[in-house]
C-alpha positions in Angstrom: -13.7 0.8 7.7 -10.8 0.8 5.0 -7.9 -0.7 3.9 -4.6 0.1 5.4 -1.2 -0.2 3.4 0.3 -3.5 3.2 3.4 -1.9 4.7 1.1 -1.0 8.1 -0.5 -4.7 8.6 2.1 -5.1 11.1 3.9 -2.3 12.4 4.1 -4.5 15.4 5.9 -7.0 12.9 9.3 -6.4 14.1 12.6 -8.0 13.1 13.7 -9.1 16.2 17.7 -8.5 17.2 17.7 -10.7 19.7 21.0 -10.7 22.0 20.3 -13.9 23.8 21.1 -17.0 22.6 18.9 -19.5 21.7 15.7 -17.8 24.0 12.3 -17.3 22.4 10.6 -14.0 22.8 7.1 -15.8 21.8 7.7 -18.2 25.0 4.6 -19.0 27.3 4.2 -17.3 30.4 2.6 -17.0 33.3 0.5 -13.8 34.6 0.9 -14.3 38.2 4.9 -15.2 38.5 7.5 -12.9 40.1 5.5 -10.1 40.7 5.2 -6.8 38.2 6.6 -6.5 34.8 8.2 -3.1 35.2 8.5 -0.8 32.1 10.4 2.0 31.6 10.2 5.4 29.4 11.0 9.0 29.2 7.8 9.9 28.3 5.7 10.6 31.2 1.9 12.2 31.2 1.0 15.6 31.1 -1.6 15.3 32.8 -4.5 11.9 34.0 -7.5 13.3 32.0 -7.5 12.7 28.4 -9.5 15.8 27.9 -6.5 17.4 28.2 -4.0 15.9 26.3 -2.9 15.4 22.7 0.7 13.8 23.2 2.3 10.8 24.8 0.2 10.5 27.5 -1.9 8.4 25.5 0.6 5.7 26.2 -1.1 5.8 29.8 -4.4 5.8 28.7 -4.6 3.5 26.1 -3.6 0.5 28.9 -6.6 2.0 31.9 -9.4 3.7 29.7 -11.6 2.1 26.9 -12.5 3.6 23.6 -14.8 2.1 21.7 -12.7 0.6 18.7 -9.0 -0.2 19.3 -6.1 -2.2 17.4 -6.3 -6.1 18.5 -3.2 -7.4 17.9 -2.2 -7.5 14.5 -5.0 -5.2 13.2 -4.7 -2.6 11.1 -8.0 -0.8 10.9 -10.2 -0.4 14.5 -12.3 -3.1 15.6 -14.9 -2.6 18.8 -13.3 -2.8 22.2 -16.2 -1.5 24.5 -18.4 -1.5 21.5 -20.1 -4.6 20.5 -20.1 -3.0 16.8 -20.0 -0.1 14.8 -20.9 1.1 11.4 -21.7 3.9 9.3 -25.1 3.1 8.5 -25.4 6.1 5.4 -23.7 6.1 1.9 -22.5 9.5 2.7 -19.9 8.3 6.0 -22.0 11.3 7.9 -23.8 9.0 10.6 -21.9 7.0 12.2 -23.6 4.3 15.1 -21.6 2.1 17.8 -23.9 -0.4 20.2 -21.6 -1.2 23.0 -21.4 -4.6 24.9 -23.8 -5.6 27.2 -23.4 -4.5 31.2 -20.2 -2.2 30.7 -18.6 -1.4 33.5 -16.2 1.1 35.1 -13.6 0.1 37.3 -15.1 0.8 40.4 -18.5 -0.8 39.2 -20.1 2.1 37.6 -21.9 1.3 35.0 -20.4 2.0 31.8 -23.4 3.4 29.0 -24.2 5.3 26.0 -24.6 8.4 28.0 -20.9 7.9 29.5 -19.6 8.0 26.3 -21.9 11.2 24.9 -20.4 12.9 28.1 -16.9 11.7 27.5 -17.1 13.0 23.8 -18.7 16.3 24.4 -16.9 17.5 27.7 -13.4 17.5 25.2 -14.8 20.0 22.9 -16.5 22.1 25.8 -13.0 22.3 27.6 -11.5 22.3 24.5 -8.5 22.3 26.5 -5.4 24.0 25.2 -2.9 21.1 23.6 -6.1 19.1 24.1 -7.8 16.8 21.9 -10.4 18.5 21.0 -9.2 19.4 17.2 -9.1 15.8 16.1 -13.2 16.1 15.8 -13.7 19.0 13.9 -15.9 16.4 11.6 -18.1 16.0 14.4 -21.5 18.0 14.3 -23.3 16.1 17.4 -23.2 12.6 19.9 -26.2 11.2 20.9 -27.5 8.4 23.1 -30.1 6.8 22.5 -30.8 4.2 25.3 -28.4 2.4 27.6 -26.1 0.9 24.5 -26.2 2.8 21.4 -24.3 5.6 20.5 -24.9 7.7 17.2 -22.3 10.5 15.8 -23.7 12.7 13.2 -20.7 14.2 11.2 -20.8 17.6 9.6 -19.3 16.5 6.5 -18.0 12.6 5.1 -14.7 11.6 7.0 -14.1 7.6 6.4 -11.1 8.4 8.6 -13.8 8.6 11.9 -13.5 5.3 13.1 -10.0 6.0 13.5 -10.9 9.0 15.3 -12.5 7.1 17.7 -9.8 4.6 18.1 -7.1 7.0 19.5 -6.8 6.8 23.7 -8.0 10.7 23.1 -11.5 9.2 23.0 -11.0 7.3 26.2 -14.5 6.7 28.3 -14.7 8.7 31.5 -17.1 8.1 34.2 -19.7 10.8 34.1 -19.7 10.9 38.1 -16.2 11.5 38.3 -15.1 13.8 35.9 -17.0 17.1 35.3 -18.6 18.1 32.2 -16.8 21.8 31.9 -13.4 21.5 33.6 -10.5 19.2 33.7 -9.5 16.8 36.8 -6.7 18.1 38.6 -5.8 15.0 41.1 -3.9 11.9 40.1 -6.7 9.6 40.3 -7.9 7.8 37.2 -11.6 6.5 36.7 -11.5 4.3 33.3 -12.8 0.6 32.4 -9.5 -0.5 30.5 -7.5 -4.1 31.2 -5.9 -2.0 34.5 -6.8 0.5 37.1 -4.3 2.9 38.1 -3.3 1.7 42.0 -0.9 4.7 42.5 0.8 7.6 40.6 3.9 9.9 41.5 4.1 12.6 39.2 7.4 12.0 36.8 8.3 9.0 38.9 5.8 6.0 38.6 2.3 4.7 38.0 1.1 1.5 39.2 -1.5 -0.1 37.4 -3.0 -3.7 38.4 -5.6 -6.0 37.1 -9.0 -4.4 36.1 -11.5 -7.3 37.4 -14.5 -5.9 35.3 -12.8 -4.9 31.9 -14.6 -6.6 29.1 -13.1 -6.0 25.9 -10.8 -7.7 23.5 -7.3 -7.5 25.5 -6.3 -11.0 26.7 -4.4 -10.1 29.3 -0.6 -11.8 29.8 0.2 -10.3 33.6 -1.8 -9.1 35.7 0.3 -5.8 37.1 2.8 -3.4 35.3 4.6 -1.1 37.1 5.7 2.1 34.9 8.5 4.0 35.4 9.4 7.6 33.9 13.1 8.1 33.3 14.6 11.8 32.6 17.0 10.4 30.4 17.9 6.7 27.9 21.7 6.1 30.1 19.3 5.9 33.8 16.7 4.1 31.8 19.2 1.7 30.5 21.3 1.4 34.0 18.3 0.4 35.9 17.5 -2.4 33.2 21.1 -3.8 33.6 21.0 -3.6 37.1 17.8 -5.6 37.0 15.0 -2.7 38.6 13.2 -2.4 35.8 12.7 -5.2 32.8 11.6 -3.2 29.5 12.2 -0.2 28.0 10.1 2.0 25.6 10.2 5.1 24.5 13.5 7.4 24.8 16.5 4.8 24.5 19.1 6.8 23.3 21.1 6.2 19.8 24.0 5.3 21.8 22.4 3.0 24.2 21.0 1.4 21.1 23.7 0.7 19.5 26.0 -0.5 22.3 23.1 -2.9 23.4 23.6 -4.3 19.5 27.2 -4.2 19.4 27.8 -5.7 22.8 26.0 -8.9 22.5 25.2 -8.7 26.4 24.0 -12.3 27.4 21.2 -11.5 29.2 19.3 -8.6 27.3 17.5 -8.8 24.2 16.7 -5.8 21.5 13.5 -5.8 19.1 14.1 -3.4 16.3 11.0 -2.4 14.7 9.5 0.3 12.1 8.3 3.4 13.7 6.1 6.2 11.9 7.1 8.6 14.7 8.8 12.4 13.0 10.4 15.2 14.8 10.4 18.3 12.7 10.4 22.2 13.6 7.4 24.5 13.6 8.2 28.3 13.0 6.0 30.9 14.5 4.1 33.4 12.0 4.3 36.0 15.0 8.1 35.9 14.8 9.3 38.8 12.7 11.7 37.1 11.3 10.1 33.4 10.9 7.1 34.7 9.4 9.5 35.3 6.0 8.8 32.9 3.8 12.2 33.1 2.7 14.1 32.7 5.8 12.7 29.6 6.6 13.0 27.9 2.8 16.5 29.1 3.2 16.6 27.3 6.8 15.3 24.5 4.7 17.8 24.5 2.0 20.7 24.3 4.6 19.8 22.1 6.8 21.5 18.4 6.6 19.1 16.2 7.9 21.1 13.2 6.7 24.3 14.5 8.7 21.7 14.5 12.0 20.4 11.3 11.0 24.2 9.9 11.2 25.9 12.1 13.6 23.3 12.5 16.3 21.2 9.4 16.1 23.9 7.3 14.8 21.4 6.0 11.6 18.8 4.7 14.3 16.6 7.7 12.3 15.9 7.9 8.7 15.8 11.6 6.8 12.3 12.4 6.3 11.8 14.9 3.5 7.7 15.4 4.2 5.5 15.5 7.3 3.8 11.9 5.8 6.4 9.3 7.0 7.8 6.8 4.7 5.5 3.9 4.7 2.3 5.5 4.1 0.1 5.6 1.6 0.2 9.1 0.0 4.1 10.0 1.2 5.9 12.0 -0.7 9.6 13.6 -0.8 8.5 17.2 -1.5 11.6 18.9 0.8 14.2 16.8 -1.2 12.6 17.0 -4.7 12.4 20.9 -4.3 15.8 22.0 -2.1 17.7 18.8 -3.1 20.9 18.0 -1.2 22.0 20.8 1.7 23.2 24.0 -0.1 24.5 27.0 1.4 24.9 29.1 -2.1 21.2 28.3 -2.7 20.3 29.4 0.6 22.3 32.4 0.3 20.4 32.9 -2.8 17.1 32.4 -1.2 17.6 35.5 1.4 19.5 37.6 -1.5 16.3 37.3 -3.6 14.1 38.2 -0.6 16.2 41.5 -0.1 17.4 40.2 3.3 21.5 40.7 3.3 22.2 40.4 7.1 22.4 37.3 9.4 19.1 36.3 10.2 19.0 35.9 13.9 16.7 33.2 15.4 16.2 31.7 18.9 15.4 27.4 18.4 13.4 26.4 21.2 12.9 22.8 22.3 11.7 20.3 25.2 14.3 18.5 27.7 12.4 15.3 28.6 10.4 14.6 25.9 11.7 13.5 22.5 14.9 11.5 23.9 18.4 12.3 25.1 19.6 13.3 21.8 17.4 16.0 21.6 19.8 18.2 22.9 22.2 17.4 20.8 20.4 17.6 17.5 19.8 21.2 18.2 23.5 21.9 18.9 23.7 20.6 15.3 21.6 22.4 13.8 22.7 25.9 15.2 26.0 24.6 14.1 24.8 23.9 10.8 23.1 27.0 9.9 25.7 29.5 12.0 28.6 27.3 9.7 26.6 28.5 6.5 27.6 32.5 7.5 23.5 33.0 7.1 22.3 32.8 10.7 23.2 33.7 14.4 21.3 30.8 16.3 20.8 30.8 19.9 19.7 27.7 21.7 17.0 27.7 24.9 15.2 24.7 26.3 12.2 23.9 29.0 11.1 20.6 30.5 8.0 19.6 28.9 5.3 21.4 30.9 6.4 24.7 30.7 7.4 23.9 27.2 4.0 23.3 25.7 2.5 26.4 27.8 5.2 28.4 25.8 4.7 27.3 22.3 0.7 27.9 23.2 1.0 31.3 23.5 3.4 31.8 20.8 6.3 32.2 22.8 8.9 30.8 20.2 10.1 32.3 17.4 10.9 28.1 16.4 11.0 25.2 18.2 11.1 21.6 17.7 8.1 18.8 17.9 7.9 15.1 17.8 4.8 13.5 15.9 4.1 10.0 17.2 0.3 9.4 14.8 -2.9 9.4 16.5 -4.0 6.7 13.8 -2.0 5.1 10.7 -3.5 7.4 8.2 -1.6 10.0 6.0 -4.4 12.5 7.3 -3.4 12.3 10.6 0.0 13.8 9.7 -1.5 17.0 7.9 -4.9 17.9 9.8 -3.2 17.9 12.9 -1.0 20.8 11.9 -3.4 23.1 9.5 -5.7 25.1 10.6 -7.1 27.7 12.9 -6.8 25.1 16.0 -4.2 22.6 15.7 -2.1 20.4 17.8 0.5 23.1 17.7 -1.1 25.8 19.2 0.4 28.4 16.0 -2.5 28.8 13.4 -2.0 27.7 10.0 -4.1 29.0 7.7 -4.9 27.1 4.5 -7.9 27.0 2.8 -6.9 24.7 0.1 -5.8 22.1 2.6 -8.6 22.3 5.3 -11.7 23.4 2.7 -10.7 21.2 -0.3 -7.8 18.5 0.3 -9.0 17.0 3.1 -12.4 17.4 2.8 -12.4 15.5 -0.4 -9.7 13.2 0.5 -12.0 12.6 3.7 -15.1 11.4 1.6 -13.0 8.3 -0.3 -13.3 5.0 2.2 -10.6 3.4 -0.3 -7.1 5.6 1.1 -5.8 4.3 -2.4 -7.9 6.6 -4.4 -6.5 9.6 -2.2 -2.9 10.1 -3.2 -3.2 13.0 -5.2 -5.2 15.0 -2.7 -2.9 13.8 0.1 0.6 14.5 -2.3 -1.3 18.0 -3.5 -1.4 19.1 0.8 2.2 18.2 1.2 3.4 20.6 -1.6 1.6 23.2 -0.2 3.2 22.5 3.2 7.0 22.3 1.5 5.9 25.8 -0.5 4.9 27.7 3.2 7.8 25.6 4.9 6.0 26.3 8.0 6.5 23.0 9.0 10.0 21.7 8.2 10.3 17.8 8.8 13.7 16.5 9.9 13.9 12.6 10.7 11.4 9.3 10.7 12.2 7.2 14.4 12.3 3.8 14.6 11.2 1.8 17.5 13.2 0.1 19.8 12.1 -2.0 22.7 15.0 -3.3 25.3 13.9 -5.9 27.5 15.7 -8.6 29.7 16.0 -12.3 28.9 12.9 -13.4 30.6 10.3 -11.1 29.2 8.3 -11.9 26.3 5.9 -10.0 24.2 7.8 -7.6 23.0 6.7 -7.6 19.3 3.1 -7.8 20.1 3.0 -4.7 22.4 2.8 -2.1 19.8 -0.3 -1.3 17.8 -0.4 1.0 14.6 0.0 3.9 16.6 3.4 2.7 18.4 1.5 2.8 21.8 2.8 0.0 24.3 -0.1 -2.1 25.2 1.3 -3.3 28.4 -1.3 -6.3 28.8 1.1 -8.2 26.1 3.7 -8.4 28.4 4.6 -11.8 30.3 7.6 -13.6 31.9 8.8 -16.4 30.1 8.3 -19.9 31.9 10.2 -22.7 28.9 13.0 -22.4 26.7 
């Protein structure tokens, strides 16, 4: 394990805006009273089996699977959840062993052993699933079991950042009887040993998820059944919490919706403001004729206004973000800002006039309709505006729901198109690897040697995240030289909730993942 930066010991550590007068959201409450807490959010699944997924339906998994480490409340680093303990037990951080609890169990009494997790761990690299998981262990050479409890992961080459690995809801534990060792489950039934079991699920609609009696791990649970509901949009989301039918929301309020909530002072709603490590940012395809020019995109780069989004869209709920590494951790850098300064059209016009291109440079800016929030939309109206306005591009605009959005962008479909980053793990790393490579989360190869045979490698090998600044800073100026990548804002994180619901600021763990079991009615004022 490793120290985390100061600024990440509680990203849970929220400065509460509370709109009710003289209520408590740390009040006492009881599990059992008035039935389901019921949470809403526009970001539903993609699909039940985390073999599948690299995206928000972690949010999902995290509350009905195990991993072995997780983020207690208040932690910072992992600590064992359906492990007992685990250790790198070499100088090297190449062999890395977990012994789980005694008598694991799944949810329907399985038993819950070293070989569930082997099988869990190797079925995501032999689906190796498109927009799956399976990139996040390129470290890993081999799992084995040896016994009933112990579990021993021989890495390929150091990574300190393992543990962390391990941690995200990607390496949720899976019931070798129910979910095949080659393919991915199709139905909508879920087989984990988390605080809940999934009841029932209705794809876009709800999931129902009710008290796990055989869960052992560190979660002390505050209700004993959440109901979640998936919203297409924040005004629904935020209707149906006025109107009492749902009593938090997460995920997808709208800028708008946040700020009339702040402004309003309604007397029965409260609003925890907290710090978010969540980016949106394009990706431009190498296939594209046009995007693969170096220049055309650092000339996208110089024109874009990301503080005009920031206050015109999102109404300065958003920060600009001039690097893919958020603000707040250790290594971030402002590379985009340093090099293309404030928004410039002459520069950008320069940029193209150097590269011999003379014409407008026609593009077509894809992005997701129920994904990223309701302002989505709208920030890609302001972007076409922005870079049409400069005389240097002819933009046009075209959108897809989620699902058919990410089996576009995997087979290279769009020229550009827009991405949110919510981190698997509060690590620098995690918002670099993810994105380089042969096989990355973003299903367009980016080749760079320098980052995935040298930076990272290295940077991997140092425990103390300190000591890896300049390897971290030295990746992100790579990634502002390609402008491959081209980050546009830093979220924060809002959670709405009414006036009887407490545990609002202990619900989020370093990742910004809702754990749902922190969630209670309040009983005393």
């Amino acid at each position: 394990m490793f120290n985390r930066n100061r600024f990440l010991r509680r990203v849970a550590a929220i400065a509460s805006i509370s709109l009710v007068a003289g209520c408590s959201l740390l009040s006492d409450g009881d599990p059992g009273s008035k039935g389901p807490i019921v949470v809403g959010t526009t970001s539903a699944p993609s699909t039940l089996d985390p073999a599948g997924a690299w995206d928000g339906s972690w949010e999902l998994y995290r509350n009905i699977f195990q991993t072995l480490l997780a983020y207690p409340n208040g932690a910072t680093t992992p600590q064992p959840d359906a492990a007992e303990s685990c250790s790198f037990t070499d100088s090297g951080s190449r062999t890395y062993r977990c012994k789980l609890r005694a008598g694991m169990k799944f949810a329907d009494g399985d038993p819950l052993d070293a070989k569930a997790v082997q099988h869990s761990i190797d079925r995501i690299r032999t689906i190796n699933a498109p927009g799956g998981p399976a990139g996040l262990l390129g470290s890993l050479d081999s799992v084995d079991a040896v016994g009933d409890r112990e579990v021993v992961f021989h890495l390929n080459q150091p990574d300190a950042t393992f543990p962390f690995v391990l941690a995200t809801p990607a390496m949720s534990i899976v019931d070798p009887d129910d979910y095949p060792a080659n393919s991915l489950r199709k139905d909508t039934k879920v087989y984990g040993s988390g605080p809940y079991q999934l009841q029932s699920y209705e794809e876009g609609e709800k999931a129902v998820l009710v008290r796990n009696d055989h869960y052992d791990g560190f979660a002390k649970r505050q209700n004993d059944e959440v109901t979640i509901r998936y919203f297409q949009d924040s005004a629904s989301m935020v209707k149906a919490l006025r109107d009492k039918q749902i009593d938090v929301t997460y995920r997808g309020l709208a800028a708008d919706d946040i700020i009339a909530l702040q402004r309003h002072g309604d007397t029965d709603l409260q609003l925890v403001d907290g710090t978010g490590t969540d980016i949106s940012y394009l990706v431009f395809n190498p296939k594209d004729p046009w995007a693969k020019q170096p220049a055309v995109r650092r000339a996208i780069a110089q024109a874009v206004d990301r503080g005009a989004i920031a206050h015109k869209v999102y109404k300065d709920t958003v920060d600009p973000l001039y690097s893919m590494v958020p603000k707040g951790l250790t290594g971030h850098s402002t590379d985009f800002f340093d090099d293309f300064g404030e928004p410039s059209v002459s520069k950008a016009r320069k940029i193209l006039l150097d590269a011999g291109i003379t014409q407008r440079v026609p593009l077509t800016f894809w992005y997701t309709t129920d994904r990223y929030g309701s302002e989505t939309a709208l920030m890609f109206q302001e972007l076409k505006r922005q870079l049409e306005d400069s005389g240097l591009f002819t933009i046009t605009l075209k959108s897809r729901p989620w699902k058919t959005y990410v089996v576009g962008y995997q087979k290279g479909e769009y020229p550009v198109f827009g991405r949110g980053w919510f981190p698997d793990f509060p690590d620098a790393d995690n918002f670099i690897a993810p994105f380089v490579g042969e096989k990355n989360a973003l299903g367009t190869p980016y080749d760079s040697k320098q980052i995935t045979s040298v930076l990272l490698p290295r940077s991997r090998a140092q425990g103390d995240r300190a000591k890896v600044v300049k390897d971290l800073e030295a990746a992100q100026q790579i990634m502002e030289n390609d402008a491959r990548l081209l980050p546009l804002w830093q979220g924060r994180q809002f959670v709405a909730a009414n006036d009887d619901i407490s545990g609002g600021e202990q619900a989020l763990d370093p990742s910004t993942i809702m754990m749902m079991w922190e969630l209670h009615r309040k009983t005393s004022w």
